[in-house]
N, C-alpha and C positions, 0 to 999 in steps of 0.2 A: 481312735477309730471313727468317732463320729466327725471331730473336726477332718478328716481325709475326705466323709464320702461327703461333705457339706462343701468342700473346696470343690469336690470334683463333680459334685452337681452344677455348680452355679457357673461354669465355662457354657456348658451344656446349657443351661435357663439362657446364657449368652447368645449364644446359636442359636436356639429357638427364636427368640426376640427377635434377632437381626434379622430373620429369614421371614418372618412373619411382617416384618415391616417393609420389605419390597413384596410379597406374595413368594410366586414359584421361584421368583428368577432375583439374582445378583443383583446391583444398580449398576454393576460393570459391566455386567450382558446386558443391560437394559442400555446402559451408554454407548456398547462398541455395535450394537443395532442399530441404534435410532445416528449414530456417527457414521459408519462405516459397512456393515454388513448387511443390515436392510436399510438403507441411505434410501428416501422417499424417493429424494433426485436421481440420483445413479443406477441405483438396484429396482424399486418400484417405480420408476421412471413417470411418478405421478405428481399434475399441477405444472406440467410442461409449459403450458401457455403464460404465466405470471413470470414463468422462470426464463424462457426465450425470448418474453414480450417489451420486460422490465431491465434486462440486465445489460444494460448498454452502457454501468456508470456506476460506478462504486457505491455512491449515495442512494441512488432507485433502487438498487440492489439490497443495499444494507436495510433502509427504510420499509420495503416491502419484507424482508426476512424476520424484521424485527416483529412488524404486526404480526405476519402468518405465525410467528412461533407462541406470538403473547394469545391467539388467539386460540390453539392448538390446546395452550397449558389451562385455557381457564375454562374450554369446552371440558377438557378432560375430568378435569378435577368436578363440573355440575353432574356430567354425566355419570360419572362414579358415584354420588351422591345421592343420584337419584334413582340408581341403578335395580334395587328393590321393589321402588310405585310403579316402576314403566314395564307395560307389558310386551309382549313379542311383536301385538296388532301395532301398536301406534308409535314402536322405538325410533324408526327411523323419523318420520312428522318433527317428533321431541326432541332428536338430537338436531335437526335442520335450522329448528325454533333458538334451539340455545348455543348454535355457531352461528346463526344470525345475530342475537343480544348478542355475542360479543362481538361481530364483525362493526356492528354498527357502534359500537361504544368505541373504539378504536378508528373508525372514519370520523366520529365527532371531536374526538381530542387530536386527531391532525389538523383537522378544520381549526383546532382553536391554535393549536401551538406550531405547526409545520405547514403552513397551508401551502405553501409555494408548491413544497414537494407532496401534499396532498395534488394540486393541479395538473404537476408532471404525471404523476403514478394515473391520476385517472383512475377509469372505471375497474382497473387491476384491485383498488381499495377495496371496493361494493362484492367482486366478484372473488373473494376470498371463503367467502356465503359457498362458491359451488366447487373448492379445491377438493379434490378424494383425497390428499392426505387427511383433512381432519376430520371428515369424517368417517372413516377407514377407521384410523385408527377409537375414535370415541364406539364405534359399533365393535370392532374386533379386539381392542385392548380394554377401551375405560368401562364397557359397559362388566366386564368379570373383574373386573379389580379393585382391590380398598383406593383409595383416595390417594395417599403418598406415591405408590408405585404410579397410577394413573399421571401424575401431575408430573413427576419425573420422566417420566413416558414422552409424557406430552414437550419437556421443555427439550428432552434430547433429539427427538424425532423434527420435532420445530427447529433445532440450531442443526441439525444436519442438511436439512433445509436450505436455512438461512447461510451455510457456509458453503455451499456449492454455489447459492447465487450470487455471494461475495465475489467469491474465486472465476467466476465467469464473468460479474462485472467487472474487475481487474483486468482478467484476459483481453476483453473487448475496449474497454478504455483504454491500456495502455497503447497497443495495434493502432484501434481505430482513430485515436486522437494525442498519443502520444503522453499523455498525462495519467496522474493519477491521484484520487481524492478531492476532484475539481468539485466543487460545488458543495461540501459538507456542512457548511453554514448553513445550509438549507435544512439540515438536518439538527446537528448540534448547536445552530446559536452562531454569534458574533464572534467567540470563543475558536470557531474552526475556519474561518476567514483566509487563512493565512497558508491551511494546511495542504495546498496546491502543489504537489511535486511534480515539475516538468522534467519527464525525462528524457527525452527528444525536443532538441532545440531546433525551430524553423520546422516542424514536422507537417506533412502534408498529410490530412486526413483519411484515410484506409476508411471508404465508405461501409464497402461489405462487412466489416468487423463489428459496423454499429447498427448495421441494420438485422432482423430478424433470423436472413439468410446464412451470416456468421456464425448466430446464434449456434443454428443447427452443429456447422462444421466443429465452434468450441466443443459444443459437448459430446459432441461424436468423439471428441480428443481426451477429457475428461473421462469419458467412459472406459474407452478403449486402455486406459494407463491404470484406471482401477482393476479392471479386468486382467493385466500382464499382474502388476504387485500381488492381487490372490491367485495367480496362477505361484507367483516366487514361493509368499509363503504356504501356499500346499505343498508344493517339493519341498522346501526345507523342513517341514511338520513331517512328513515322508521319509525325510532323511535319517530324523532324528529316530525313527520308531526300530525298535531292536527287529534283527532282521534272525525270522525263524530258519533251522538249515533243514534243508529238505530231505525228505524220506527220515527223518527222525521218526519213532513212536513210542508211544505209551506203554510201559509192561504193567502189568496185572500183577499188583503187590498184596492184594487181598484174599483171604481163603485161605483153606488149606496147601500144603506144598506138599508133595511128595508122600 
């Protein structure tokens, strides 16, 4: 008997644990959010300017998503940290201060290892400082959270990010100039030299696609396709749900009868 209630404690001690290790929520609600259902880009349609300004090329794209998400996860994780000493007056100041140190540690290691595409990216680097994703989420997510959930927070919410401005440099580079992955040596080293797929031979350059103005039109297209797929899966979650028949009711099986 006591081996039974000791096996069937310790599932339960399991559950407890797992749950207390992301807080309230899943890591798979915290991933199908920070991916898909509250997408910074898509659904909070926030840090538009980095994402419209930069996304002209799979590398700007990639390189700016990479920073914005490294810098998302290591604000999260101080601000969780510190979340105890900082009071209500001075929280915002604090968390400005500490997505600054990290915007600025991440502009100085492009400067040392990526400078080229530090040059390209521009002032998009410095001005990561004033995205509302991060700090949205460091005020609204990391300042109530333990540390783990915060930093996974921050890396999901960051690569959701970081995959819409992939997915729209692609868009735009392929159109606007036929190619794609041009220039990733910039990025990765000597190592990615090579990784140039031309997929339009003799292509005449599609200006609009690489300028700002495309931007817009991409993500209007982007949006608009996420918007049809949750409309699919709500009907079919609709579909699935048992269907009650009408005018049914409850009898009163309680009490006395007769």
């Amino acid at each position: 008997m006591a081996e039974e209630t000791a096996e069937s404690i310790a599932p339960a001690d399991e559950a407890i644990e797992k749950k207390s290790l992301f807080g309230d929520q899943s890591a798979a609600k915290i991933a199908w959010d920070g991916l898909w259902k509250n997408n910074p880009a898509l659904v909070q349609l926030l840090g538009l300017c980095p994402l419209l300004g930069v996304s002209n090329s799979v590398v700007n794209a990639l390189g700016l998503g990479i920073a914005t998400m490294l810098v998302v996860m290591g604000s999260n994780i101080v601000v969780s940290l510190i979340r105890h000493q900082v009071t209500d007056a001075i929280r915002l100041p604090v968390f400005v201060m500490v997505i600054a140190s990290f915007t600025t540690c991440i502009e100085l290691l492009m400067q040392a290892y990526t400078y080229e595409l530090y040059k390209i990216l521009g002032i998009f680097i410095p001005l990561i400082v004033t995205n509302c994703i991060i700090l949205g989420r460091a005020d609204a997510y990391a300042s109530k959270q333990p540390v783990i959930p915060a930093a996974f927070d921050g890396f999901m919410m960051g690569s959701g990010f970081a995959v819409i401005l992939v997915l729209l440099g692609s868009l735009r580079e392929l159109i606007g100039q036929g190619t794609l992955f041009s220039g990733m040596d910039l990025l990765l080293g000597p190592v990615a030299e090579n990784w140039t797929i031309v997929v339009f031979q003799d292509y005449k350059q599609f200006l609009f696609a690489i300028l700002p103005p495309g931007a817009f039109v991409f993500m209007g297209f982007l949006i608009a396709i996420k918007n049809i797929i949750d409309k699919k899966m709500e009907e079919a979650k609709k579909a699935k749900e048992p269907v009650t028949q009408a005018g049914s009711k409850r009898v009163r099986v309680t009490g006395n009868i007769g």
